[in-house]
C-alpha positions as CSV (number, residue, x, y, z in Angstrom):
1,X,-4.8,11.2,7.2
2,X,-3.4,14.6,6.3
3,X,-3.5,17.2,3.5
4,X,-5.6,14.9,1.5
5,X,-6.5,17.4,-1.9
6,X,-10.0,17.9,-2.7
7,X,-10.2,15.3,-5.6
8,X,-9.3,12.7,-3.3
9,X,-12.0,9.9,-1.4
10,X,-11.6,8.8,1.9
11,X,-13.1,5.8,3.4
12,X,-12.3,4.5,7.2
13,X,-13.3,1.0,7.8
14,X,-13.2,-0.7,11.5
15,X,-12.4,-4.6,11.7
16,X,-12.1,-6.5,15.1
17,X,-9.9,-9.7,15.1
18,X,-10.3,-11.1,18.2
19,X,-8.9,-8.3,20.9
20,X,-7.3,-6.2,18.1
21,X,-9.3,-3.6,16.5
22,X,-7.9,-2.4,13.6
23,X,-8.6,0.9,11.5
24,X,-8.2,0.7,7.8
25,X,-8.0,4.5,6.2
26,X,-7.6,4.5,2.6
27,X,-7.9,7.4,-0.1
28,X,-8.5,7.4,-3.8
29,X,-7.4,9.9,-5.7
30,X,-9.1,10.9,-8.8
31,X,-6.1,11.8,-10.6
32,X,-4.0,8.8,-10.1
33,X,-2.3,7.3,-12.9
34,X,-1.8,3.4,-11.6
35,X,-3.9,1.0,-9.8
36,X,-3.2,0.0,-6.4
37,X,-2.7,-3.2,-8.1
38,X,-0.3,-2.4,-10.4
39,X,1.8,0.0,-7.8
40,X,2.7,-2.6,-5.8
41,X,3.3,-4.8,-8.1
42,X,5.9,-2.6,-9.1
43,X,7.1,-1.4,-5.6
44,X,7.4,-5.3,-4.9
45,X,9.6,-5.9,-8.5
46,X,11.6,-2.5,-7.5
47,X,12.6,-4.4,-4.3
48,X,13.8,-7.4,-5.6
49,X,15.9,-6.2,-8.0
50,X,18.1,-3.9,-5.8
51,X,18.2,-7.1,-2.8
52,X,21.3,-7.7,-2.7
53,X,21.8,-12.0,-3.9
54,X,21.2,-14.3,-1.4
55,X,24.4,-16.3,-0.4
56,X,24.8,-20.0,-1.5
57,X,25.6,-22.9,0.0
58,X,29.2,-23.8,-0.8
């Protein structure tokens, strides 16, 4: 991670699945003004609105 501001905690976690290690980096800030939870809830709703309609079967 880069130019992470001062207010901000880091945590790197290390998980092997099977061959694959995998390196989970994640930062908090302690400004932040939504949950995780709530941000991609919102990035997810965001999405679906501007998909375009799937086609139907005629």
């Amino acid at each position: 991670m880069k130019n992470i501001p001062d207010n901000t905690t880091v945590s790197v976690r290390e998980k092997q699945i099977g061959d694959t290690l995998c390196i989970i980096e994640t930062a908090v800030s302690a400004t932040a003004k939504e949950t995780v939870k709530a941000k991609i809830k919102r990035l997810i709703a965001d999405a679906a609105e501007s998909a375009p309609a799937p086609k139907t079967a005629a």
